[in-house]
N, C-alpha and C positions, 0 to 999 in steps of 0.2 A: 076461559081464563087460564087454563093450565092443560097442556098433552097431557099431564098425569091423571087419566081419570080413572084407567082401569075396568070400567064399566059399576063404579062401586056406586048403590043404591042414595047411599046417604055421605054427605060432603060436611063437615065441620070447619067453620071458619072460626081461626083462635083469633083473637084482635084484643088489644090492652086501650085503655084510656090516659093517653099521655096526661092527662092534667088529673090524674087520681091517682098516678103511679110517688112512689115516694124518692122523694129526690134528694141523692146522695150531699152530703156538706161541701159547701164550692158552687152546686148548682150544675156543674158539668154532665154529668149520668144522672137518669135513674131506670128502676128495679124493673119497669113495665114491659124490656122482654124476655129476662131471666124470670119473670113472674109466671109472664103467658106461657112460658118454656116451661115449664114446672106444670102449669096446667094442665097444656096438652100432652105433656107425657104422661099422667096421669089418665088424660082419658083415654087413650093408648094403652096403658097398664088394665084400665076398667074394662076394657073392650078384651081382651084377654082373655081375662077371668069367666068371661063370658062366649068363648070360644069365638068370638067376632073377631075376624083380621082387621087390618087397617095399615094404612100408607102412610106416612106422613109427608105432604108434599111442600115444596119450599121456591119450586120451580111456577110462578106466576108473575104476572103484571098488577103488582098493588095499586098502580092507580086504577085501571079497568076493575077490579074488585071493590074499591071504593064507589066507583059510579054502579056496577051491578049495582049495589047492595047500600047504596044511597047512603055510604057512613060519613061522617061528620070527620073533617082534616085531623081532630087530636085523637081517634082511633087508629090506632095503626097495627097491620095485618100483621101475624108472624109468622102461620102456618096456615094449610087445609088438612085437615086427616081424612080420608077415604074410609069408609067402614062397609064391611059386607063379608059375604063369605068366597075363599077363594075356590076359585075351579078344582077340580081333582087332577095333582098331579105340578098345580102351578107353585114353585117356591122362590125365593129369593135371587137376584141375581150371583153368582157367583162372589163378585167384589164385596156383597153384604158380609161373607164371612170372614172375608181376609182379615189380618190381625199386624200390627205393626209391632217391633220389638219394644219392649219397652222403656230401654234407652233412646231412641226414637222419639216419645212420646214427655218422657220426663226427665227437669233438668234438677241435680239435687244440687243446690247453693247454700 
């Protein structure tokens, strides 16, 4: 499903339920990938704390994910996170640490 595999033991697939997610007034948006977003960081944070790495990967084919994993059309995929331990020696790529200015990033109105 994804080149990102890293060799990592165990693969979490984050996936929200469009028809459970809450649906902003208007009907235009709702909450179900800021949700799932919030989940999986969390289990990223969890994995942490427990000295477990993890990838979070974003780089896939949702529809080949839906047929692996036989889900239903109102699931929809947000993430995989990778868990395991990393090799000795193996860290981030470079670009993980770069930082932008902060005027860059935010506009005050």
């Amino acid at each position: 499903l994804t080149p990102c595999r890293y060799n990592a033991p165990l693969v979490l697939l984050v996936a929200f339920d469009e028809n459970e997610a809450f649906v902003y007034p208007g009907g235009k948006y709702n909450t179900g990938v800021e949700d799932a977003t919030i989940v999986a960081s969390h289990m990223v944070l969890a994995a942490s704390s427990l000295d477990v790495d993890s990838c979070w990967v974003n780089l896939f084919d949702p529809d080949k994910a839906h047929e692996k994993f036989s889900l239903p059309k109102n699931e929809k995929i947000v993430a995989m996170i990778d868990l395991g331990y990393a090799n000795d020696g193996v860290k981030p790529l470079e670009n993980h640490y770069k930082r932008k200015n902060i005027d860059e990033t935010v506009k005050v109105i």
